[in-house]
Each structure stands twice: as structure tokens, then as C-alpha cells.
matplotlib code that plots the C-alpha trace (Angstrom):
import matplotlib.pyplot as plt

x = [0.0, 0.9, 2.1, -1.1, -0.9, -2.8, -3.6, -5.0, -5.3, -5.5, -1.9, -0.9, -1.1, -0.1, 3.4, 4.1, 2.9, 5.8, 8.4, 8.2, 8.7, 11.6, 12.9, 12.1, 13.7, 16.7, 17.0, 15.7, 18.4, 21.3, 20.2, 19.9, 23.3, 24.5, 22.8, 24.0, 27.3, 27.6, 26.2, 28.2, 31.4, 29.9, 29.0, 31.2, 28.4, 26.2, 23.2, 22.6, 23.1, 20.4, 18.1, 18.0, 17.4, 14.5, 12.4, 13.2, 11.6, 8.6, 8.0, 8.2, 5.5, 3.5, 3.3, 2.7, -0.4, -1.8, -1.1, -2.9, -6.2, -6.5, -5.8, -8.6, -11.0, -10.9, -9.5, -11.5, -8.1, -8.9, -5.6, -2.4, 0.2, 2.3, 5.5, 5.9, 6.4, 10.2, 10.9, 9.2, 10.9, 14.6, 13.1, 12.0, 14.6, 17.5, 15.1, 14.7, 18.9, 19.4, 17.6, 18.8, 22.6, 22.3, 20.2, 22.7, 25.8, 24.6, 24.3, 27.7, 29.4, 27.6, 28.2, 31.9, 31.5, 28.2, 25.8, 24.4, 20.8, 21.7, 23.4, 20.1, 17.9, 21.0, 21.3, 17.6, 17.2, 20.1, 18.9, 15.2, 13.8, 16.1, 15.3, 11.4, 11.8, 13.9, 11.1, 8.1, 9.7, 10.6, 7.0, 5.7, 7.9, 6.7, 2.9, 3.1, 3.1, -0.4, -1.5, -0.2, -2.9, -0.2, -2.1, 1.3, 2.8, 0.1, 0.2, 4.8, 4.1, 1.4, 3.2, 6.3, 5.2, 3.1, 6.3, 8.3, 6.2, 5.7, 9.2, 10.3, 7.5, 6.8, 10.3, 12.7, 11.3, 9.4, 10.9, 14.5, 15.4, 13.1, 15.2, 18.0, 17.5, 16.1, 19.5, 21.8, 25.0, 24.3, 23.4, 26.8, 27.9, 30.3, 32.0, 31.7, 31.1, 29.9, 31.7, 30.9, 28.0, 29.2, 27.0, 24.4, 25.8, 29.4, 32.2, 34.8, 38.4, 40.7, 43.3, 46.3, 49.6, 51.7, 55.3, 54.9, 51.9, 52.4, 49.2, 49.9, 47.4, 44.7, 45.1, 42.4, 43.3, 43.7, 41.3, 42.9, 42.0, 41.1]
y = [0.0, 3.4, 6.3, 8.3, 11.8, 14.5, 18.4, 21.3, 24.1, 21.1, 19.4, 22.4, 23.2, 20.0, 20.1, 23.5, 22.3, 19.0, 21.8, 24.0, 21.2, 19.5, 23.7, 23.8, 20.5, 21.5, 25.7, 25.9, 23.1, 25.0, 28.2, 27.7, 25.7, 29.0, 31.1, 29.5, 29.3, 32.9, 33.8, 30.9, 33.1, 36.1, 35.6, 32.9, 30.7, 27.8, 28.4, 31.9, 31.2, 28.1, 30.1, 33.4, 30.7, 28.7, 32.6, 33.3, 29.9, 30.6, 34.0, 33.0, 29.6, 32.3, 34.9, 32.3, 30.5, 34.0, 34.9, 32.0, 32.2, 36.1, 34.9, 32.0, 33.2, 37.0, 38.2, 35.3, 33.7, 30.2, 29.2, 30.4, 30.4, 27.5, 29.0, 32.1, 30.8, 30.2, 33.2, 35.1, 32.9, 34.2, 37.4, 36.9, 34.9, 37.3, 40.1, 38.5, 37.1, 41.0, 42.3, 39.6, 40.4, 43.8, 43.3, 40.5, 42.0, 44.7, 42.6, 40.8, 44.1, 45.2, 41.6, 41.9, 45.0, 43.8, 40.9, 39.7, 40.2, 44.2, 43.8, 42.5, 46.2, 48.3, 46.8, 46.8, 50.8, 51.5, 49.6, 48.9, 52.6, 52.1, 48.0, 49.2, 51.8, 50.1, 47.3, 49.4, 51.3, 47.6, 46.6, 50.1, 49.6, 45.3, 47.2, 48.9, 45.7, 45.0, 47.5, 45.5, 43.5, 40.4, 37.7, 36.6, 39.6, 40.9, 37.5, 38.2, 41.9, 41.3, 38.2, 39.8, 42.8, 41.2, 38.9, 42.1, 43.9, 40.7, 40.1, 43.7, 44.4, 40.6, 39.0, 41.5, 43.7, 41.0, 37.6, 37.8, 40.0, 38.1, 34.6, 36.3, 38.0, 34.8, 32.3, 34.9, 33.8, 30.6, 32.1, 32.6, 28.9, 27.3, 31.3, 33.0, 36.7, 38.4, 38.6, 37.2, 38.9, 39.9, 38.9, 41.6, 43.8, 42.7, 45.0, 45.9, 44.2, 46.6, 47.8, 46.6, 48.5, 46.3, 47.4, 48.5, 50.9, 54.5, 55.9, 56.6, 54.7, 55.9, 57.2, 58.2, 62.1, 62.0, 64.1, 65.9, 65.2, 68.6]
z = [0.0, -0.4, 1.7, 2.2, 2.9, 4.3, 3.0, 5.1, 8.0, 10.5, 8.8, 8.7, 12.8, 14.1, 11.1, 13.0, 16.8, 16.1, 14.4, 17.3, 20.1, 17.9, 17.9, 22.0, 22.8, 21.3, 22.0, 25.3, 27.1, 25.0, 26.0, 29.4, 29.4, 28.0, 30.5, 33.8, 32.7, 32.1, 35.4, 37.4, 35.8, 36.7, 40.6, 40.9, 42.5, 42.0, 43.8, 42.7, 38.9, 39.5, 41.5, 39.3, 36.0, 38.1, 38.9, 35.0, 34.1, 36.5, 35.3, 31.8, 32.4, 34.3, 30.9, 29.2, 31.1, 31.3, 27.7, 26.5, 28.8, 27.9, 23.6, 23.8, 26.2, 26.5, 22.9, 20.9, 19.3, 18.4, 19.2, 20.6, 17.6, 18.7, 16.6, 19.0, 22.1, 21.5, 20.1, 23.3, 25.4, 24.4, 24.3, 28.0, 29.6, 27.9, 29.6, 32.5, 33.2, 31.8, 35.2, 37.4, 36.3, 37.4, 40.1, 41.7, 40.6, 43.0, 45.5, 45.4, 45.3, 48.8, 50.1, 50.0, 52.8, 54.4, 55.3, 53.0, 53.5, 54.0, 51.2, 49.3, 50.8, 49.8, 46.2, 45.6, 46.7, 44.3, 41.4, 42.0, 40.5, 37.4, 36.5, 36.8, 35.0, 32.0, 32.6, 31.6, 28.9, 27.0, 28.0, 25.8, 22.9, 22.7, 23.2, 20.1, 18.2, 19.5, 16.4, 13.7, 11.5, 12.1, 14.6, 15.3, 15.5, 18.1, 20.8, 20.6, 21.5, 24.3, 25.6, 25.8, 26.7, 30.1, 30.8, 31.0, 33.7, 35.3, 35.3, 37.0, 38.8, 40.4, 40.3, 40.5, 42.9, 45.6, 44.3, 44.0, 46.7, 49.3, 47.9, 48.7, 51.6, 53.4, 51.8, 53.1, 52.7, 51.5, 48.3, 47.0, 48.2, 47.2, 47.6, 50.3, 49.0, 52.3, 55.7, 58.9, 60.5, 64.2, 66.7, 68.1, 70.9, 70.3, 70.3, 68.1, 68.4, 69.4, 66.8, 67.6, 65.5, 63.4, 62.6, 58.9, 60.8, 60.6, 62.2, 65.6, 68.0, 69.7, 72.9, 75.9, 77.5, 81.0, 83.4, 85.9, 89.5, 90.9]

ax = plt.figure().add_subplot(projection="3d")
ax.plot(x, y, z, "-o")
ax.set_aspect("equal")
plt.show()
């Protein structure tokens, strides 16, 4: 018997549904590879590189839930174009590991002076106002798209532009900082980026000279006894 062979719009979906997972199964693993590795280099850690990647992964499986219930039940798509989704999720995840990078770079930087949990509240009033604010403007200029006539074109602009805000509003702002803040230094394991906490009402060592020291010590005036 011969090879029989099917035509039309429904073909035609499930040829580009099987594309896209073959495209999936083989981008997404390499990307991430790519990603950690980077960011293993960068905060020369293992547990921050894998927990910055696992709150990019959630945000983007979040955007992406939300994106298809608002397409299929709100906006009357019959169906989410099955093609996109790869190409908003490197748009996302390079977002998202953008964010993180300076967000956590941030944080290293204080943690080699501080704890690091202050370390996590000082890095996130210095950089929180700027990654929102470079968040929303990405999320406008992905909003425009929503104008074209282009179904596809439309779901990539609204998906990436709701992963965006999700992603600096939601992750970087509560998410991220409250990881880190409640890992402490365990965060940069197997480094160790911040110094020991001292313990609460400790004093200070006193400075002892050494001989290469030129700055006179410290010395207490004497009262005189009337």
C-alpha cells in the first residue's frame, strides 16, 4: 500500500505544533546551558546562577499561562500560535537574566562589605527605581506591536510585553530580593562573597599596630584630678 498523505489548515497546525517542540527540545536546554554558565562566571556561585534561571523559568511559564487564557477566552483567538512561544521565550529569559545580572551584581558588590541580606535592601534601593523603570519602557515599545494587523505579531508583543512587567514588577522587585535576603550567605555557596556577620551587641576588636603601621594609635586624655 501506499504512503497516504494529508492536506489542510488542520496538517498544517499540528506540522508546525511538532516543528516548534523539535525547535524547543533542542534551543531551550542550549540556552539555558549557555545562561548559567555565564552567570556561574559572573557571581562565581552555584546556587545563585540556578536560583536566578528557576524565577526566569517561572516568570516566563507564568506569561505564558496567562497569555494563552487572555488569547482564547478573553480576545477570541482560536488558538495560541504554537510558533511564538520560542521566540518570546529568548526574548524573556534574555530580559529577565538582563535584570537579574544587574540586580545581583549589585548585591555581590555590597556583600563583600556587608551581610548579606543588608546587602540585598542596599542593592535593591540603588537599582530597584532604574530596572522598573527600564522594565516598563521595554514593555511600551513590545505594546506597540499589539496595532499591527499580524495575529502573530500581536500574541509576541502582548506576551512579551506582560512577561516584561511581570518580570520587573513581580520577580525582580518582591521575588529575587526576598530569595535572597532569606538564603543569606548561602546564596553565594560554594564562595563566600559576604563577611561574617558579628553577633548583636558585640564589640569591636581593638586595633592593635603592626610594625609596617604609621598611624599613631589611639590614645584616651587624661582628666585631671582637681
Amino acid at each position: 500500500m501506499g504512503r497516504r498523505c494529508s492536506a489542510g489548515f488542520t496538517s498544517e497546525l499540528l506540522d508546525i505544533r511538532t516543528a516548534a517542540l523539535d525547535d524547543a527540545f533542542l534551543v531551550v536546554p542550549l540556552i539555558l546551558l549557555v545562561v548559567g554558565l555565564i552567570l556561574i562566571v559572573l557571581l562565581r556561585s552555584l546556587v545563585a546562577p540556578l536560583l536566578l534561571i528557576g524565577t526566569v523559568v517561572l516568570s516566563f511559564a507564568a506569561t505564558l499561562g496567562l497569555c494563552s487564557a487572555l488569547f482564547t477566552q478573553f480576545l477570541g483567538y482560536p488558538v495560541m500560535d504554537a510558533s511564538f512561544a520560542l521566540y518570546a521565550f529568548v526574548f524573556l529569559i534574555a530580559f529577565g537574566i538582563d535584570y537579574n545580572i544587574f540586580l545581583m551584581a549589585r548585591v555581590r558588590e555590597e556583600s563583600l562589605r556587608l551581610d548579606t541580606r543588608e546587602a540585598t535592601l542596599h542593592a535593591l534601593r540603588a537599582t530597584g527605581g532604574v530596572i522598573t523603570a527600564a522594565g516598563v519602557v521595554l514593555a511600551a515599545a513590545f505594546f506597540v506591536l499589539t496595532v499591527l494587523p499580524l495575529v502573530p505579531v500581536v500574541q509576541l508583543g502582548l506576551l512579551v510585553a506582560i512577561g516584561v512587567v511581570i518580570d520587573t514588577v513581580v520577580v525582580r522587585s518582591f521575588l529575587v530580593p526576598a530569595l535572597a535576603h532569606h538564603m543569606g550567605r548561602l546564596i553565594w555557596w560554594p564562595a563566600r562573597a559576604a563577611p561574617s556577620a558579628p553577633a548583636p551587641g558585640a564589640r569591636a576588636a581593638p586595633r592593635t599596630a603592626t610594625p609596617g603601621d604609621r598611624t599613631p594609635p589611639r590614645t584616651t586624655p587624661c582628666r585631671r584630678q582637681a
